[in-house]
C-alpha positions as CSV (number, residue, x, y, z in Angstrom):
1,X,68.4,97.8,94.1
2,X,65.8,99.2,96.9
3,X,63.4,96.3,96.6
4,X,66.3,93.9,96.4
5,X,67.9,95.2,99.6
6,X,64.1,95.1,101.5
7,X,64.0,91.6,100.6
8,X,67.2,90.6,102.1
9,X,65.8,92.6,105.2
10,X,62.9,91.2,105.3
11,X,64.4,87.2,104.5
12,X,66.5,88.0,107.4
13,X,63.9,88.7,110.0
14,X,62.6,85.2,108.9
15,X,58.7,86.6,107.6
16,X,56.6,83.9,106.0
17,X,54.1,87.0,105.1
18,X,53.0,86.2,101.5
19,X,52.5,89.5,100.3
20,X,55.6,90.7,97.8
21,X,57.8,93.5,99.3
22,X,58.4,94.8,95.9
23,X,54.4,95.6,96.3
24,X,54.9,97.4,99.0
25,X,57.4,98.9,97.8
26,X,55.6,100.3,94.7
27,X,52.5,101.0,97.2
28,X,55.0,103.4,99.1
29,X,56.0,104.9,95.6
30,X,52.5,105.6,94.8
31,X,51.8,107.6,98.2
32,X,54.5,109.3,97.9
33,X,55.5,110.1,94.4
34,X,58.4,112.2,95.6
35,X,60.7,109.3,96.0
36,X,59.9,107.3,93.3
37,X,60.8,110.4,91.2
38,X,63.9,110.3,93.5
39,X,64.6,106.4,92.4
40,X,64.0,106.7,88.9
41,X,66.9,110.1,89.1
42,X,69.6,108.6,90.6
43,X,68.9,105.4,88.5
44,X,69.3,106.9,85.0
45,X,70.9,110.3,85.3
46,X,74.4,109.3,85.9
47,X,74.0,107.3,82.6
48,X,72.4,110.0,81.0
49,X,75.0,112.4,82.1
50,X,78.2,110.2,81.0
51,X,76.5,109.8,77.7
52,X,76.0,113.3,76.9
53,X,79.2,114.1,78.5
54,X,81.7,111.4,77.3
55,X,81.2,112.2,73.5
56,X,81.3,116.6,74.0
57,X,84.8,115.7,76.5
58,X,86.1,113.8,74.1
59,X,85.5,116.4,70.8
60,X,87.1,119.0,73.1
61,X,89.9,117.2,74.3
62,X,92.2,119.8,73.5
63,X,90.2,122.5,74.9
64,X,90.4,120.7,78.3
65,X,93.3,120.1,78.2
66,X,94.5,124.0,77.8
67,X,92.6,124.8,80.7
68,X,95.2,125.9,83.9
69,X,94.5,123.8,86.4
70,X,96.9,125.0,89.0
71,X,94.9,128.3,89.2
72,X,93.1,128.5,92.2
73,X,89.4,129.9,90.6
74,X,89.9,127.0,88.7
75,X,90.3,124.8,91.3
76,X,87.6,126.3,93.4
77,X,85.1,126.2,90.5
78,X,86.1,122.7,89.6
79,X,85.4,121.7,92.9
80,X,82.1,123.3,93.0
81,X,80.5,121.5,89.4
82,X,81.9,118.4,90.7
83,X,80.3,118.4,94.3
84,X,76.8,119.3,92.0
85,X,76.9,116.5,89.4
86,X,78.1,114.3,92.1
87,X,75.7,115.4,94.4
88,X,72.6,115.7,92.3
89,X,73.3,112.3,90.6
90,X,74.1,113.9,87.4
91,X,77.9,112.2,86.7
92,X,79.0,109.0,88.0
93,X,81.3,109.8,91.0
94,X,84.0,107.8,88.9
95,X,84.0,109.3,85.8
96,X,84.7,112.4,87.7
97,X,88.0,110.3,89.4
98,X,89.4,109.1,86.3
99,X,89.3,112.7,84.7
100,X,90.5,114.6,87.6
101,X,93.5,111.9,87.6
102,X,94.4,112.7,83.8
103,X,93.9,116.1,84.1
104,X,95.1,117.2,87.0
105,X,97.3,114.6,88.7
106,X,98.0,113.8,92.3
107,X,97.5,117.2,93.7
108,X,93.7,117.1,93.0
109,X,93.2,114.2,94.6
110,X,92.2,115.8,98.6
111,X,90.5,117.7,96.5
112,X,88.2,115.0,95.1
113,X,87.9,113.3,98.3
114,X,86.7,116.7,99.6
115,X,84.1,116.8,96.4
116,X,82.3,113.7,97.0
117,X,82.1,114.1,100.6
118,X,80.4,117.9,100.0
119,X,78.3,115.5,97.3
120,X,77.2,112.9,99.6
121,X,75.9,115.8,102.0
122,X,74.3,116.9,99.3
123,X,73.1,113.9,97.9
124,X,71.5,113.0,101.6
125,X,70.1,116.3,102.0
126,X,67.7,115.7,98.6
127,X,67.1,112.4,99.3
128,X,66.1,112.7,103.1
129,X,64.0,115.5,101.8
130,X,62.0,113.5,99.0
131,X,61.9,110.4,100.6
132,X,59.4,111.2,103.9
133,X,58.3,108.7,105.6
134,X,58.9,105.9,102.6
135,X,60.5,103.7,104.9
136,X,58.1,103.2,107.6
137,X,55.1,103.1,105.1
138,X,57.4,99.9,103.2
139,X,58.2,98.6,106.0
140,X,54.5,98.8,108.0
141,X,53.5,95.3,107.5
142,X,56.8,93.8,108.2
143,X,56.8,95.1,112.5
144,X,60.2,92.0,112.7
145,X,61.9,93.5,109.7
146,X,61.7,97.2,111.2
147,X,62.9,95.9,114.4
148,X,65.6,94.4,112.6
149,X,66.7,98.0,110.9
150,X,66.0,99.5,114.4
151,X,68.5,97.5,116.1
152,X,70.8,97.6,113.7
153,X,71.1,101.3,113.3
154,X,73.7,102.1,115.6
155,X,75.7,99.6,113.9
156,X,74.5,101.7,110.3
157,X,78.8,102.6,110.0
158,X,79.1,99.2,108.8
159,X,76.6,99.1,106.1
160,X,77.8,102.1,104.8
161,X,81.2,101.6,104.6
162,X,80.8,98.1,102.7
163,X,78.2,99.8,100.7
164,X,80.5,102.5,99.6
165,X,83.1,99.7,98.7
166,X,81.1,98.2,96.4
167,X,82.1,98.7,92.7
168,X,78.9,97.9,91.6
169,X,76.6,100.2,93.7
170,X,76.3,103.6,92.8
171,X,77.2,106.5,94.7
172,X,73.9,108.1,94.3
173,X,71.7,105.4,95.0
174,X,73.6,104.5,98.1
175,X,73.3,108.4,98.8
176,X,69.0,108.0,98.6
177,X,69.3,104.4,100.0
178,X,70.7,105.9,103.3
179,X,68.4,108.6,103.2
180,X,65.4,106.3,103.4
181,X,66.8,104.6,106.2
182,X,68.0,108.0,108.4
183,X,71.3,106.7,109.0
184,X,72.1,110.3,109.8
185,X,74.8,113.1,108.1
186,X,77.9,112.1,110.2
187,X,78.0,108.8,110.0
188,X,77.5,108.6,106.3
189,X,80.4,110.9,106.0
190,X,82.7,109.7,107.7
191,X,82.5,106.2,106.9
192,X,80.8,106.7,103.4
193,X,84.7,108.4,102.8
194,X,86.6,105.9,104.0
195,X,84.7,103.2,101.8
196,X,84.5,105.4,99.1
197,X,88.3,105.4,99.2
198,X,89.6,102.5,97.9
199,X,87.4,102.6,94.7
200,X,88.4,105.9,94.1
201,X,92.4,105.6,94.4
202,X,92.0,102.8,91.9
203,X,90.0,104.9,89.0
204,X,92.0,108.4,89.9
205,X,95.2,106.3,89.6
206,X,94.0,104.7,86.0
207,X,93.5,108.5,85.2
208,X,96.9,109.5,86.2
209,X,98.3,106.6,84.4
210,X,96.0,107.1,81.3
211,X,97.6,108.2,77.4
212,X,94.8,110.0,76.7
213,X,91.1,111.2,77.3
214,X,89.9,108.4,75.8
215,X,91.8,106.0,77.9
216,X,90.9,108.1,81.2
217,X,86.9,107.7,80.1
218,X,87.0,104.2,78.8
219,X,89.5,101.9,78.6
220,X,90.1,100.5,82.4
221,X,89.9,96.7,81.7
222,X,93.3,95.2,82.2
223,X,94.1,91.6,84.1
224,X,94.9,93.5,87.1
225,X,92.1,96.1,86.9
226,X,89.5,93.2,86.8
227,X,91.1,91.4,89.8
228,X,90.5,94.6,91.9
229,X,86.8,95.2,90.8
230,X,86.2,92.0,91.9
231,X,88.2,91.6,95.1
232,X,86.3,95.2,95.8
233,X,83.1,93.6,94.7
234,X,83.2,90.2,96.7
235,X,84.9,92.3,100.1
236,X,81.8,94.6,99.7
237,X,79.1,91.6,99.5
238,X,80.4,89.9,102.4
239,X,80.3,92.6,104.5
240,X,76.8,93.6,103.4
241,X,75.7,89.8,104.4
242,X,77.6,90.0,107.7
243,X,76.0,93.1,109.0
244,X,72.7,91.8,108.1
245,X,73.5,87.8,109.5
246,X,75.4,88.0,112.7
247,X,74.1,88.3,116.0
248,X,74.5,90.7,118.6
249,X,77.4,90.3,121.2
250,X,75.2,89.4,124.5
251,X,75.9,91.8,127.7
């Protein structure tokens, strides 16, 4: 995803530079191994997580589903693992919707809007830390395509928010991806929620609607399910390409 998005950054600033931005890329891995560590987490632990998770929620379905979700410890403590796998790229943000849906209805849904805003501070706070100076050392040789991110950066609300639309990004990735490029704690939260909203409504309410566990975890893939994805989908792409194409409004 990261050297994908640089080369749209840098095919916008219009370089005819030969040398491959995915070499750069992997140059500014190499000097600093943090963030390629960083990459390589958020890229397979939320898969790693659901599959050791799916198959242990499923064997103690009825376990879970004793538990007594209206008790406020509960709550609290529910709150807490979630904002850490979210946060630390160890769950997919909407496996955690779907299964706060089933199990605990409309009435934890602030609450999961709360959880993956503490996550995304979270998930900024690790990645600004690991990722340096990555950027500017990928971004060196290309002076039109930093100038490009530099004048786009107080326009970065934008990019988040179609960026947290996106059905297909994850929320961890984005969290690093945003890190790298400093787009700073406030405006990721605020309109990293309000993009992260839609998404979410749609999986927490396929939760609340769901038979079972099984059907919270796995079975979302209805006619009208599929229409939303992609509506979600090609919404998020065109604002992605619009932030990056259109000019700025002259004085």
């Amino acid at each position: 995803m990261f050297g994908l998005f640089f080369s749209f950054v840098i095919k916008q600033s219009k370089m005819k530079k030969k040398q491959s931005i995915f070499k750069e890329f992997k140059n500014a891995c190499k000097n600093n191994p943090t963030v390629a560590f960083a990459i390589l987490w958020v890229t397979l632990m939320p898969s790693i997580g659901s599959l050791i998770f799916v198959p242990w929620a499923l064997s103690n379905s009825t376990w879970m589903n004793q538990l007594e979700f209206n008790n406020s410890i509960t709550i609290l403590l529910g709150l807490i693992v979630s904002v850490l796998l979210m946060g630390l790229a160890l769950m997919p943000t909407t496996l955690i919707a779907a299964l706060s849906g089933f199990f605990m209805g409309w009435q934890a849904f602030p609450w999961l809007v709360l959880g993956y805003t503490l996550a995304t501070v979270l998930g900024y706070a690790w990645g600004k830390g690991l990722s340096g100076n990555s950027l500017s050392l990928i971004l060196k040789k290309y002076p039109k395509a930093e100038v490009l991110i530099e004048k786009k950066q107080h326009n970065i609300g934008e990019l988040i928010f179609f960026v947290r639309l996106s059905p297909v990004i994850p929320f961890a990735m984005s969290n690093l991806l945003f890190a790298l490029m400093r787009s700073g704690y406030w405006k990721l939260v605020v309109f990293g929620t309000l993009g992260m909203l839609p998404r979410t409504l749609f999986v927490f309410f396929s939760g609340t609607m769901a038979a079972n566990i099984y059907a919270a975890i796995i079975e979302r893939g209805g006619k009208e399910e599929v229409l939303i994805i992609l509506g979600l989908l090609i919404l998020s792409v065109w604002g992605i390409w619009r932030f990056f194409t259109k000019k700025p409004i002259s004085a």
